[in-house]
C-alpha positions as CSV (number, residue, x, y, z in Angstrom):
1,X,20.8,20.4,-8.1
2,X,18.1,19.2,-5.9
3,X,16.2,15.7,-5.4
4,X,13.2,17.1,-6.8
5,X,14.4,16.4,-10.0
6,X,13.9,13.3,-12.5
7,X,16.7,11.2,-13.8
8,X,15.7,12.1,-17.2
9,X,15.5,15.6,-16.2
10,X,19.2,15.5,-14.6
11,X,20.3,13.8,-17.8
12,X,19.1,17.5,-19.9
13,X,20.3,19.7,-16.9
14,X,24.2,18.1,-17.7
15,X,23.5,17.9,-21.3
16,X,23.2,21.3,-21.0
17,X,26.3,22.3,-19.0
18,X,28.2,20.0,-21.6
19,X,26.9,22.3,-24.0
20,X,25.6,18.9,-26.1
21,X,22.6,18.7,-28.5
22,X,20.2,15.9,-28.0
23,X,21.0,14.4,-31.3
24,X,24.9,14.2,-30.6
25,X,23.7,12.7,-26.9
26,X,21.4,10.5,-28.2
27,X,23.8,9.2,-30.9
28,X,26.8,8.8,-27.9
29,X,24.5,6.5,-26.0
30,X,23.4,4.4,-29.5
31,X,19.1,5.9,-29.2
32,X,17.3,8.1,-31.4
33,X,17.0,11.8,-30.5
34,X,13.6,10.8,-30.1
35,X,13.7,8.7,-27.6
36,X,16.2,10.9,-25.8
37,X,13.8,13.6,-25.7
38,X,11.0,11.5,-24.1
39,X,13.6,10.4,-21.5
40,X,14.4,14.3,-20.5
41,X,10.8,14.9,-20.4
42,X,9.2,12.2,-18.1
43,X,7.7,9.9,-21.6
44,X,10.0,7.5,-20.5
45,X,11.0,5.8,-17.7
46,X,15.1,6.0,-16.7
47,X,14.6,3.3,-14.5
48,X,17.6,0.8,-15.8
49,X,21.4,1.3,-14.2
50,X,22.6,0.3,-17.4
51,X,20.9,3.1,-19.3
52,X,22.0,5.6,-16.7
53,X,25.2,4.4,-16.4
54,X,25.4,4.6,-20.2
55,X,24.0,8.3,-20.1
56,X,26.5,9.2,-17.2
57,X,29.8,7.9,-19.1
58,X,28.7,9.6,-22.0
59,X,28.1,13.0,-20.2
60,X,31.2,12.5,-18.0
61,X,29.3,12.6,-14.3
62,X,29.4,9.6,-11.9
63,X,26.2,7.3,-11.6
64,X,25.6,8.9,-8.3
65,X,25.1,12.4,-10.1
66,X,22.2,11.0,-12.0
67,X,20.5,9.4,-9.6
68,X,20.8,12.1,-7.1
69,X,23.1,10.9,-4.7
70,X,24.6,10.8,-1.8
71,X,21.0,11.3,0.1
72,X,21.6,13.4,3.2
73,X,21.1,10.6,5.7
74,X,18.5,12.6,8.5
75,X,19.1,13.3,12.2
76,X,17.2,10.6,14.1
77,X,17.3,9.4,17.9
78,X,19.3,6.5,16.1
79,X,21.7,8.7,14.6
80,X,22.2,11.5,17.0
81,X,23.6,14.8,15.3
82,X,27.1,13.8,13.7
83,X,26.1,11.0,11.0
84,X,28.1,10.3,7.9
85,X,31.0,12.7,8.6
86,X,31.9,11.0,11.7
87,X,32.1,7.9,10.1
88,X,34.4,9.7,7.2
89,X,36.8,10.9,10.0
90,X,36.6,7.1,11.1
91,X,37.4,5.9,7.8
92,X,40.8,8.1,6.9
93,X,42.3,8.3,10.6
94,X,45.8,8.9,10.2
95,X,45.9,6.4,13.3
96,X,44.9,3.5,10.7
97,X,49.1,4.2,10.0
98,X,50.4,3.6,12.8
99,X,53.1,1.0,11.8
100,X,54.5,3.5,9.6
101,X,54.2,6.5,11.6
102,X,55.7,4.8,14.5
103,X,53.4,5.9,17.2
104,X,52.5,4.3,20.4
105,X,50.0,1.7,20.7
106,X,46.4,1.4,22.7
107,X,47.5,0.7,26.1
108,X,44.8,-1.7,26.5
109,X,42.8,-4.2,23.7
110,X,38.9,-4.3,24.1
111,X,37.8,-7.8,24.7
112,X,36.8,-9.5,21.9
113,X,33.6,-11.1,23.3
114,X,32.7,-7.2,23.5
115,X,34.3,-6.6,19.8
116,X,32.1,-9.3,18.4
117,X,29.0,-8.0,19.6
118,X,29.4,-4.4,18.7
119,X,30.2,-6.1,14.9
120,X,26.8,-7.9,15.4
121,X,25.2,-5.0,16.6
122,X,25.9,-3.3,13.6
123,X,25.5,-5.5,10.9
124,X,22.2,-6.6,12.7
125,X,21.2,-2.5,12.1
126,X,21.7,-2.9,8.5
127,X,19.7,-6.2,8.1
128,X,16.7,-4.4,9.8
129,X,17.5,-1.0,7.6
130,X,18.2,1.4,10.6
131,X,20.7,3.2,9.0
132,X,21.4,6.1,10.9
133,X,21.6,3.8,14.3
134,X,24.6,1.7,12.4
135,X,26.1,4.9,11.3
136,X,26.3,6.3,14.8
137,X,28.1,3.1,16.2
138,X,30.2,2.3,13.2
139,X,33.1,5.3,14.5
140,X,33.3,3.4,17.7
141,X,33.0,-0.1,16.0
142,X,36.3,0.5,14.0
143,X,38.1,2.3,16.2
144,X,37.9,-0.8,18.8
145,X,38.3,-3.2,16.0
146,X,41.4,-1.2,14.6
147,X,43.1,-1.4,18.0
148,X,42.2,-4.9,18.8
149,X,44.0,-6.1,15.1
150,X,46.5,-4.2,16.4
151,X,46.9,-5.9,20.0
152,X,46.5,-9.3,19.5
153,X,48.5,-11.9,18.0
154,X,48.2,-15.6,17.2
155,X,44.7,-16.9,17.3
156,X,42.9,-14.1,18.6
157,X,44.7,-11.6,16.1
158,X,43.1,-13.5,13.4
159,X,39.8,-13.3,15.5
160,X,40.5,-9.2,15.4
161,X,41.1,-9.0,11.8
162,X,37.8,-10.9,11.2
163,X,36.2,-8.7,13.4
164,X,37.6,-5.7,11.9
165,X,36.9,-6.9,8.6
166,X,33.0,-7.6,9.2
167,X,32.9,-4.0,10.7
168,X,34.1,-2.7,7.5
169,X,31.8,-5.0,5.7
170,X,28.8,-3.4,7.6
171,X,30.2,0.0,6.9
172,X,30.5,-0.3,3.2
173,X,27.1,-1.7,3.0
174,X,25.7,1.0,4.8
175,X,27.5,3.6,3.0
176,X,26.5,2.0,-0.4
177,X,22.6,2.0,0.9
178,X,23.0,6.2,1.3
179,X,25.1,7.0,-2.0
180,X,28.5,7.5,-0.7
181,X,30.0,4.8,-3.2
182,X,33.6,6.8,-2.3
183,X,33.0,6.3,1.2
184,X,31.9,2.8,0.8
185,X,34.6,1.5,-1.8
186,X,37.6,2.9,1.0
187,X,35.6,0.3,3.5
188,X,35.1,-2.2,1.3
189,X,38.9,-2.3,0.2
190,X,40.2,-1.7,3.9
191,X,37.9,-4.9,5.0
192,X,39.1,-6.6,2.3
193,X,42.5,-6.5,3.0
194,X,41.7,-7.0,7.0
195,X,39.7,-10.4,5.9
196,X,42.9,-12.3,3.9
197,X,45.1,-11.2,6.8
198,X,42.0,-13.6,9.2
199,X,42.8,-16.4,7.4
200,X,38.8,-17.2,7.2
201,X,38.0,-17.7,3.8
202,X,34.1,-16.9,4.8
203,X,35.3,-13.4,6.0
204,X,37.2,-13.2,2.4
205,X,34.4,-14.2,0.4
206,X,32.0,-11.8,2.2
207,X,33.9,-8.7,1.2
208,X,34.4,-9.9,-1.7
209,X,30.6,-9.5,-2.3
210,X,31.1,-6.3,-0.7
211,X,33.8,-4.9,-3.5
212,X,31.3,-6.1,-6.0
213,X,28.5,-4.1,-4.5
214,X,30.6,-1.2,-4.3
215,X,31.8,-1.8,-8.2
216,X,28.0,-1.6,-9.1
217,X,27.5,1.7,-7.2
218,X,29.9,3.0,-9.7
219,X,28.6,1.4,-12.4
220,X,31.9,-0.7,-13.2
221,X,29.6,-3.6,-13.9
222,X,31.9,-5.4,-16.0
223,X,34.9,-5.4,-13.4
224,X,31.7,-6.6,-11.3
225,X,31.5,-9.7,-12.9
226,X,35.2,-10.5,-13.8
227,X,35.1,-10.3,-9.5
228,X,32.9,-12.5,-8.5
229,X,34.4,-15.2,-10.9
230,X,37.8,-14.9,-9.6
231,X,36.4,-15.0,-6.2
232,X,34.2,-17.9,-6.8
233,X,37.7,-19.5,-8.5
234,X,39.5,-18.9,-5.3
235,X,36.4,-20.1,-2.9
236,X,35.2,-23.5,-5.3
237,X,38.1,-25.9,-4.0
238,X,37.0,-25.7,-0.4
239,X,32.9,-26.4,-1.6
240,X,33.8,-30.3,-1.5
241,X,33.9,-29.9,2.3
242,X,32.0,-27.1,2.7
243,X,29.2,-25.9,5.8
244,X,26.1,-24.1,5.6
245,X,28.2,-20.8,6.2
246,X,30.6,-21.8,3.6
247,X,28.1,-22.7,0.4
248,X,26.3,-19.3,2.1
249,X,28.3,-16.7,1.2
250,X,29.4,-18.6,-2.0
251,X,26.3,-18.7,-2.9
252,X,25.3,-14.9,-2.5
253,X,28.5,-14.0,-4.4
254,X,26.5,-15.4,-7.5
255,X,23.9,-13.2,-6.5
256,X,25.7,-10.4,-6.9
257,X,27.1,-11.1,-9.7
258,X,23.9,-11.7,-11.1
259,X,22.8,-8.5,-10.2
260,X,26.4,-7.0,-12.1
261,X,25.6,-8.8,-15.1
262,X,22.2,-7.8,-15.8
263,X,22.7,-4.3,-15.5
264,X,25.7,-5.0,-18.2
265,X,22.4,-6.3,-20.1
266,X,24.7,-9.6,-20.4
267,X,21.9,-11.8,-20.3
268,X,23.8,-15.2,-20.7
269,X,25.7,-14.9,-17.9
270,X,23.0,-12.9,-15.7
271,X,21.3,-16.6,-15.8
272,X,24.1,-18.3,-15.5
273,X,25.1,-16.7,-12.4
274,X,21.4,-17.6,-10.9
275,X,21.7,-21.2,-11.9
276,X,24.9,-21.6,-10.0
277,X,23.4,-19.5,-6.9
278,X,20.0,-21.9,-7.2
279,X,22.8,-24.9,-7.3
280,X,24.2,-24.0,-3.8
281,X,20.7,-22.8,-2.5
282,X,19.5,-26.6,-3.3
283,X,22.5,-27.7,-1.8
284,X,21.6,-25.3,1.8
285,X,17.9,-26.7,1.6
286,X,16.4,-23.9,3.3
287,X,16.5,-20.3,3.9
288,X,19.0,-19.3,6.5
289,X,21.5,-15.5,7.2
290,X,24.7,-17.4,7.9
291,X,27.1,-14.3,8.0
292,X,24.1,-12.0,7.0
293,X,23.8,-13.4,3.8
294,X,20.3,-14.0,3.9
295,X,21.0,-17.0,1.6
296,X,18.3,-19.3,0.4
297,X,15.8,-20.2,-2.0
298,X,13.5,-17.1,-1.6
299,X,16.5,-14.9,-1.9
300,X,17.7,-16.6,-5.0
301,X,13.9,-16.0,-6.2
302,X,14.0,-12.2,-5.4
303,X,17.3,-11.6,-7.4
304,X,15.3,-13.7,-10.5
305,X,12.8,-10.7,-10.3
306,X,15.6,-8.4,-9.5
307,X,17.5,-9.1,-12.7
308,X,14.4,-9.3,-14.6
309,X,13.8,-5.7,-14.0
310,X,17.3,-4.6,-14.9
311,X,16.8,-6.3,-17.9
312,X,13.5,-4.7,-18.4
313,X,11.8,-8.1,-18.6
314,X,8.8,-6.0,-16.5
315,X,5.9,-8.6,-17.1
316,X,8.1,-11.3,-15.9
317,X,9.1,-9.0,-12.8
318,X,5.8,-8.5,-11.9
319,X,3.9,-11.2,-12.0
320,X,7.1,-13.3,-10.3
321,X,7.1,-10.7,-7.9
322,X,4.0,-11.0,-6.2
323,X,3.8,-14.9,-6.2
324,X,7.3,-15.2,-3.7
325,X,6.8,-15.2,0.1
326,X,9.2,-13.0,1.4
327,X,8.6,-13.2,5.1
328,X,11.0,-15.0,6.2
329,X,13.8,-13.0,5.2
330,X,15.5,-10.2,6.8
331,X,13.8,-6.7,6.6
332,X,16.2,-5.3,4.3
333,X,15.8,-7.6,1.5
334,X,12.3,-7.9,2.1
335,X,12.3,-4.2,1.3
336,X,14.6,-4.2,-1.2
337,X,12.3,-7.2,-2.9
338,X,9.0,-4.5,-2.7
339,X,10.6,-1.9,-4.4
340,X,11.4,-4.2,-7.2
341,X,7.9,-5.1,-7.2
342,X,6.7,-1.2,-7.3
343,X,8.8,-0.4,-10.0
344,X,7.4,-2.9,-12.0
345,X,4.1,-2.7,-11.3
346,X,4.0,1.2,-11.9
347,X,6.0,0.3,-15.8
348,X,2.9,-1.8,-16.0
349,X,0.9,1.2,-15.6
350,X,-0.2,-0.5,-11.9
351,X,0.3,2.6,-9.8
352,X,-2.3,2.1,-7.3
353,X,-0.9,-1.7,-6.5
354,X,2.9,0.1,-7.0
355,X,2.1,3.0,-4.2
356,X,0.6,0.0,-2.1
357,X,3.7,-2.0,-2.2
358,X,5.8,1.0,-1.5
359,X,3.9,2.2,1.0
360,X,3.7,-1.6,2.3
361,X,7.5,-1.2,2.1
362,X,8.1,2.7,4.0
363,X,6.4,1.1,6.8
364,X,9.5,-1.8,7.2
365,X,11.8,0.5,6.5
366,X,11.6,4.2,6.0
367,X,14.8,4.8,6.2
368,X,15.8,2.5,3.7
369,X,12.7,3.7,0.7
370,X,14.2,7.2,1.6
371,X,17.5,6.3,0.4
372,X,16.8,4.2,-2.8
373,X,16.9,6.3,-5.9
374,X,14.0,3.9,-7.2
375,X,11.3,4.9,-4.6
376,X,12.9,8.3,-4.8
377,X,12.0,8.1,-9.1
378,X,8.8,6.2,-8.7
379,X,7.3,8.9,-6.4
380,X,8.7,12.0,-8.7
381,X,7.2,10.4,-11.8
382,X,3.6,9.8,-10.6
383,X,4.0,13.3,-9.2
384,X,5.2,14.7,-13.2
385,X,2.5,12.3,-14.5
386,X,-0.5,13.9,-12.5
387,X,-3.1,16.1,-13.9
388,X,-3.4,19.0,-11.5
389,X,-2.6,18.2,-7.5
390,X,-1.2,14.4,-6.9
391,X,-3.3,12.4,-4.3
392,X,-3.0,12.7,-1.0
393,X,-1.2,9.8,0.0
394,X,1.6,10.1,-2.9
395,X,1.8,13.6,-2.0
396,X,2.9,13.0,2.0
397,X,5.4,10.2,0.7
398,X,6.8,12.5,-1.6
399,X,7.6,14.8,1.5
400,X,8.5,12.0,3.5
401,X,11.2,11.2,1.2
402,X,12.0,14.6,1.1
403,X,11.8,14.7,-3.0
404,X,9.0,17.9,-2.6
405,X,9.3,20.6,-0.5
406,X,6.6,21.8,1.4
């Protein structure tokens, strides 16, 4: 299996190996064998998570298989030559047992005025899409983290498991933005356990929004949503007093759960999610990255067009899309924003405006258009939709994202 392949043309390479017709396929995922044909041969778009999801459960792959993922993450000055197998080793160090095991101790905890910048460090990375750069530090990261929850007590070892947690928080959300939905879920889980053991309900809520992201890179959309309302549930007695940080990452919890529910094509509670994030967003008054939410308005704007395309609501993504000033959020989400844009403007049949946009968007962040399966799709379908040689320009992307040899 290589990345120059389609979804839809992944979906008839498994269908195969299942040794499954395209009617008893078709009739699995509740389409026509029509319909399932035009999917496996580039007619259709397999643009929607819930669709692939669908497709997935019914062939019995994970979502990653479909869309062609993990993406091998590529050496970089940033990254240096050991990338996402150093930070596996990280993640399952026996170490991380030590209470059991009974082994000695670090002699000596690292400062935590040190610990907390290495945490920003990182998490500042992810914001601004250098991926290979967060990967490199993360080992490091931990492993200071891990000791300092470990070495302190009282006060500061509630300050250490915060830290620790927020390390594991950038981890899984780097993880998540390559593929390694495993990788990312361990992280996610670990952090989550670190943050109640902080005592800081922000730091809670936060990886909550991380479990949920990594419950959506496995397609458990459902368990998604049933999340973020027992998180909200634990996090709404405290909004009577809450700060900006606070309503922040309560806020961006809806966000994601917005995000679950739409690709469960539950459309009530997809809007009723963004109501309660626009709610809090009101409440905040202004864009702001308290905890690297990037909470605000214009975020809660972008997940409107977000959900819209999930939904395949592509007129309403489109022209949203292009009317909301993104510039004053973080790269990443400005990013992430543009390739919803793309994908609906090339549905729209749009694909000089889409290759803009993504091009628009590889220049912000290459890193982070090389590793999303939709700028990954969008570029192999205009390639499978061309009469004779693709243009130049899609042509070079195509290599840049590594989808075409050559």
């Amino acid at each position: 299996m290589t990345e120059n392949l389609t979804i839809g043309e992944r979906v008839a390479w498994y269908r195969r190996r299942r040794g499954l017709s395209q009617e008893v396929l078709a009739g699995l995922v509740g389409r026509t064998t029509d319909w399932l044909s035009k999917a496996e041969n580039n007619r259709i778009e397999l643009d929607r998570l819930s669709v692939i999801t669908s497709l997935a459960e019914a062939l019995d792959v994970s979502l990653g298989d479909l869309l062609a993922e993990p993406t091998l993450l590529e050496w970089s000055s940033d990254s240096g030559r050991r990338t996402v197998p150093a930070l596996r080793d990280a993640l399952m160090d026996y170490k991380q047992l030590t209470p059991l095991l009974g082994l000695p101790p670090d002699d000596e905890p690292p400062p935590l005025a040190g610990l907390r910048g290495a945490v920003k460090e990182v998490l500042d990375a992810y914001q601004v899409s250098q991926y290979g750069f967060a990967t490199r530090r993360l080992p490091l990261v931990l492993a200071d983290a891990l000791a300092a929850s470990r070495l302190y007590s009282g006060r500061d070892g509630e300050e250490a498991h915060a830290e620790l947690a927020l390390a594991y928080h950038g981890a899984a959300m780097v993880l998540g933005k390559v593929g390694e939905s495993e990788l990312a879920w361990i992280a996610a889980d670990r952090g989550l356990t670190a943050a109640q053991r902080s005592g800081k309900s922000t730091v809670t809520g936060s990886l909550f929004r991380a479990v949920t992201h990594c419950l959506m890179a496995t397609g458990r959309f459902t368990a998604a949503i049933q999340l973020v309302n027992d998180a909200a549930a634990v996090m709404q007695p405290g909004l009577g007093t809450a700060n900006d940080e606070y309503l922040s990452v309560y806020g961006t919890l809806f966000l994601a759960g917005a995000m679950a529910a739409a690709r469960a094509e539950d459309r009530a509670t997809t809007q009723t999610f963004l109501r309660e994030a626009d709610e809090v967003a009101q409440r905040l008054g202004a864009d702001a990255n308290h905890l690297w939410t990037a909470f605000g308005p214009t975020n809660v704007a972008t997940h409107c067009v977000a959900t819209a395309g999930e939904l395949g609501d592509i007129q309403i993504a489109a022209d949203l899309g292009q009317r909301i000033d993104t510039s004053g959020l973080p790269v990443e989400r400005r990013v992430r924003h543009s390739l919803e844009v793309a994908r609906a403007l090339s549905a729209w049949n749009r694909t000089d405006e889409a290759l803009a946009t993504l091009l628009d968007a590889e220049r912000a962040a290459p890193e982070q258009v090389r590793h999303h399966y939709l700028s990954r799709e969008l570029v192999i379908g205009w390639i499978r939709g061309t009469r004779g040689r693709p243009s130049q320009p899609v042509a070079d992307l195509a290599r840049r994202l590594g989808v075409v040899g050559g």
